[in-house]
N, C-alpha and C positions, 0 to 999 in steps of 0.2 A: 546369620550368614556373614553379616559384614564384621563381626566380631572374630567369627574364623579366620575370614581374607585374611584382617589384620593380624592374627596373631601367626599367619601361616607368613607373610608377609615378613613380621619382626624376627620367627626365625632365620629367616632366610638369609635376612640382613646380618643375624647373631655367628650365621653359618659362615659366612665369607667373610667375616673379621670385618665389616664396614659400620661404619657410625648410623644413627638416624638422620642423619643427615642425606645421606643415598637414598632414603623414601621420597626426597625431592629433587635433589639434583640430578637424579639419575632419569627420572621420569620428562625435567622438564628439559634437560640437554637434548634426548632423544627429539620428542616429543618437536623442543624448535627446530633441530635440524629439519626432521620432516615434514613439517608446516614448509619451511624455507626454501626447500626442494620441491616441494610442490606449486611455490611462488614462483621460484627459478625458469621451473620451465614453461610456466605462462606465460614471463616474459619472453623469454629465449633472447636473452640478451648476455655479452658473457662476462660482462660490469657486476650481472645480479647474480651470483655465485652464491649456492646454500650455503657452503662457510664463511664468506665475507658476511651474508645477510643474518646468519645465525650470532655473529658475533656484534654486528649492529645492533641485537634485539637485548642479547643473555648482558653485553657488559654496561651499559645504562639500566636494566632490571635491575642488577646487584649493585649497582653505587645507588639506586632509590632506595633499596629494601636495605643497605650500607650491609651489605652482606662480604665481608673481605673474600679475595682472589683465594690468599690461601684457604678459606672454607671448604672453598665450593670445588676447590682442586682438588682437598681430600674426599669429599663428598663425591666427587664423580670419579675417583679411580678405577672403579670398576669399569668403564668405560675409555679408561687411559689403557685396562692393560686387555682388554681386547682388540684394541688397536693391531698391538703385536698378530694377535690370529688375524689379523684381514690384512696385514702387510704380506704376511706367507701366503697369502692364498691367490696373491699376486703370481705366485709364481705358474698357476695352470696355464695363464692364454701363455706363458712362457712356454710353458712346455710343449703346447699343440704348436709350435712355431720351431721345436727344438731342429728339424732337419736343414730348414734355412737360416738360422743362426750355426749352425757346423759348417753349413758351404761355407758363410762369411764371415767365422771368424775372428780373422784377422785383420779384417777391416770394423768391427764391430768391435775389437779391445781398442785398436786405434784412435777411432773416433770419440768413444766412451774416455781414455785414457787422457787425449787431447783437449775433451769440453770440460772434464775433474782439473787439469792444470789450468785452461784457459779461465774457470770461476774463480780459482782462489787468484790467482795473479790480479785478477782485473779487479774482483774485491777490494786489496789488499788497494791497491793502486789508487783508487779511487778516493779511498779514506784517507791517506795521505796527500793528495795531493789538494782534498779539503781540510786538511790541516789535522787531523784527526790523531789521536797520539797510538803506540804500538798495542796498550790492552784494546781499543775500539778495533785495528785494523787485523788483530788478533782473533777476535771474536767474530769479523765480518768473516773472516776466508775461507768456512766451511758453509759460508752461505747456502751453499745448493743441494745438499746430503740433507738425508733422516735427522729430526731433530738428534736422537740419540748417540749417533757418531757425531754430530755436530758437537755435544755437549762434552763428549772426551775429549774432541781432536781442540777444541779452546779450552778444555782444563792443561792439556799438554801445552800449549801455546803460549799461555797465560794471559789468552781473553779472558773476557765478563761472562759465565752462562747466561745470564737471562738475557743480555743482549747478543748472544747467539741463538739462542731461540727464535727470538724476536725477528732476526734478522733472517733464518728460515723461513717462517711463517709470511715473512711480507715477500721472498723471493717466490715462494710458492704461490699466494694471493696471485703477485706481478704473472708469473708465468699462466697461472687459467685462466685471469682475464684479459691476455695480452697476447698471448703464445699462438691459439692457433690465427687469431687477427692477421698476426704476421707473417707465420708461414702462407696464410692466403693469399695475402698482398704480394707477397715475392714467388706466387704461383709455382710451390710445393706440394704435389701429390701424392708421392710417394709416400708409403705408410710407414714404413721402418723409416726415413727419412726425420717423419713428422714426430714419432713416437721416441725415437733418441732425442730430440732436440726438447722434447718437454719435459722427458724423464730426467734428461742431464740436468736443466737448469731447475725445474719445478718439482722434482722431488715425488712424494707420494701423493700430494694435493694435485699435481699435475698430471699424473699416472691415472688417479681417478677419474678424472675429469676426462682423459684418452680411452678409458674403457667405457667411458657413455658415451663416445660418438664415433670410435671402431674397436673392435675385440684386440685386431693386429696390430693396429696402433697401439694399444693396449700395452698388449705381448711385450712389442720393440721400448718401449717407455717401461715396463718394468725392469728389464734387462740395462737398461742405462741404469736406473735406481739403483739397483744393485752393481753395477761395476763401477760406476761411480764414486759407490758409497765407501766400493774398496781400496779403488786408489785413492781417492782424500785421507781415507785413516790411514794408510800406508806410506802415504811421501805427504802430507800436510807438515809435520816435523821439519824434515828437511827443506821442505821447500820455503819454510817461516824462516830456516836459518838463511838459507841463501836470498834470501827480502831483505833481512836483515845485513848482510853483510853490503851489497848492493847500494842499499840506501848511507851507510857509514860510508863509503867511496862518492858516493854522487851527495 
């Protein structure tokens, strides 16, 4: 029997064009996450984040076992590109939300349109005024977007990809274990309120983490995600040139 698994197992892997290598990376990606998630919310604290804690666990595993980053990145693609189907799938608590996002509209591109300008400027801003030269400040400015719009809107730029990645992922971290802290603290109820404010700045990591503690928050956090994601790729260009020009005057 365990002879079958395994050869039903090696097809399988033969069938999707992946390595042997996806007979463990794939198993043990999952596998930590949801150990991790299951740690998370024993503690219920929002420091201990399954993807912060899963990345505590997986990136000292693989400098023990010196298992290089690029391995294990092709080893788990299959898991990179279902990714894509759960970003889409994002989009339902959107749509049970669709008649109150038509009232509002125009307040709703607004805000969304306003939080996409206010990330790249203050990014941008940030790095330069720690001295930071144009490829770093280049590469911070789509901090708040999908990695994947991130990684064109800094090839157009002419940031660094991986330290646009980089700079995703830790804006996303910052926003789940910081985001709703704050809207608490500054006694924000409101659910579209709260769900734009996490989706603009924290991206998909943050949107997930709004659909485990309201579906509408959810909704309103996926809808920034995506308009967000649209105006960065659509005036990130121009708005690097107008940085640019700005900072040659001043």
């Amino acid at each position: 029997m365990f002879d079958a698994l395994q050869e039903m197992l090696l097809s399988a892997v033969a069938f999707l064009g992946l390595g042997l290598d996806a007979l463990w990376a794939v198993p043990l990606t999952i596998i930590t996450f949801l150990a991790m998630r299951k740690l998370a919310r024993k503690l219920r604290y929002p420091i201990f984040n399954p993807f912060v804690l899963s990345l505590l666990l997986l990136i000292p595993l693989l400098l023990l076992l010196n298992i290089p980053y690029e391995r294990y990145r092709s080893a788990s693609l299959l898991i990179h590109e279902t990714l894509q189907i759960g970003v889409v799938s994002l989009a339902y608590p959107l749509y049970k939300q669709l008649p109150d996002i038509i009232r509002r509209w125009k307040v709703l591109l607004s805000v969304c349109f306003l939080s996409a300008f206010i990330a790249m400027i203050s990014g941008v801003a940030i790095v330069w005024i720690l001295g930071g030269n144009d490829a770093i400040a280049a590469s911070v400015l789509p901090k708040s977007v999908t990695t994947p719009i991130a990684l064109v809107v800094s090839g157009e730029t002419g940031g660094i990809a991986p330290i646009a990645a980089a700079c995703v992922m830790v804006a996303g971290i910052f926003g789940v274990i910081f985001g709703h802290a704050l809207l608490n603290a500054f006694h924000i109820k409101s659910k579209a309120a709260r769900g734009l404010a996490i989706g603009a700045t924290a991206h998909v990591i943050g949107t997930a983490r709004c659909n485990e503690v309201d579906k509408d928050e959810g909704a309103f956090s996926s809808l920034a995600l995506v308009l967000c994601g649209i105006f960065t790729a659509l005036t990130a260009p121009f708005i690097w040139a107008m940085l640019l020009k700005l900072k040659a005057i001043f």
